[in-house]
N, C-alpha and C positions, 0 to 999 in steps of 0.2 A: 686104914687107907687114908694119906692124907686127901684135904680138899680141894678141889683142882683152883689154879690159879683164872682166877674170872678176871683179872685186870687188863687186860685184853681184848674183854666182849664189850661189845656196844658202843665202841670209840665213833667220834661222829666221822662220818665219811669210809670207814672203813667195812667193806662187804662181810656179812654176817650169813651163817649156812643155818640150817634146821637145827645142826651139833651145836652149835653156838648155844642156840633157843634153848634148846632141852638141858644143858650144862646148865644155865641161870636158871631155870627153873628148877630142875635136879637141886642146886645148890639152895634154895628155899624152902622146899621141901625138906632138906634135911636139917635147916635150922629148925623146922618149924617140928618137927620130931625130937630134937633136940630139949623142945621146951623154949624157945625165944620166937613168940610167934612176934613180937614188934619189929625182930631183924626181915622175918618173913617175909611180911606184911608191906613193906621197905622195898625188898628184895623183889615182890612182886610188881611194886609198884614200877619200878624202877622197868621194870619188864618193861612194862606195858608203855611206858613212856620210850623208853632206847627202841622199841618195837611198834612203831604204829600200826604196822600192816604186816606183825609177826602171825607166822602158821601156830601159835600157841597161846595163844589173846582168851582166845575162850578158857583156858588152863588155870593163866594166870588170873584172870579174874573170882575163880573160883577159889582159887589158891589165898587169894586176897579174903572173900569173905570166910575163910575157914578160919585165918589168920586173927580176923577182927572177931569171931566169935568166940575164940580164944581168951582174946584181952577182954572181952566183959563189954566188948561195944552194941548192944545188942538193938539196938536202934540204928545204927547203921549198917548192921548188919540185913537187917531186913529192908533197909533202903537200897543196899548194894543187889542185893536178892531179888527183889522185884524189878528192879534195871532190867538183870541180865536177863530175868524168865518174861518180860515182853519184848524184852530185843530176841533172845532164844530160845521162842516155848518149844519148839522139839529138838534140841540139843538134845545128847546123850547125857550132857553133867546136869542136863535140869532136873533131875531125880535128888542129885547131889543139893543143888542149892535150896530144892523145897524142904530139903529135911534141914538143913542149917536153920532155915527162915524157920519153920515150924520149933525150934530147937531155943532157939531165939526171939518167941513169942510172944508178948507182954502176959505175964503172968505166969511163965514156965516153969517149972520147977526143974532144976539142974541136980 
């Protein structure tokens, strides 16, 4: 199945739907399964900025530090990780980012 074309989303001024959101994120997602978590990581970011006040900010933010703790950032990953869990201690994805953070612990073994 080709990759849908994203050049389209997040154009400034043009109205964006949920489908939009979930396409660019879907789309990082699958790089990041791919094996290219830097395009990811990019691709999240990029969310998060074309999206200030997207319904999928908490997503993409996690998306983000899965990305970085990929690349071996693991200092920032635990930076990014305590952000999000005292902005969202009862999120659903905060299970997800204590185990990144825990994962990515000075002295982990990998």
């Amino acid at each position: 199945m080709p990759a849908p074309n994203l050049s389209r989303l997040a154009e400034p001024g043009r109205p964006t739907s949920i489908a939009d959101e979930v396409a660019e994120l879907d789309e990082a997602r699958r790089v990041l399964r791919a094996g290219r978590p830097a395009e990811a990581n990019a691709k999240a970011t990029h969310y998060l900025a074309a999206y200030p006040k997207g319904a999928m900010r908490l997503e993409a933010e996690v998306l983000r530090i899965e990305a970085m703790s990929f690349l071996g950032g693991h200092a920032k990953v635990r930076s990014l990780a305590h952000e999000f869990l005292a902005a969202h201690p009862t999120s659903i994805l905060s299970r997800r980012v204590r185990i990144l953070a825990e994962q990515n612990a000075e002295g982990a073994v990998e």
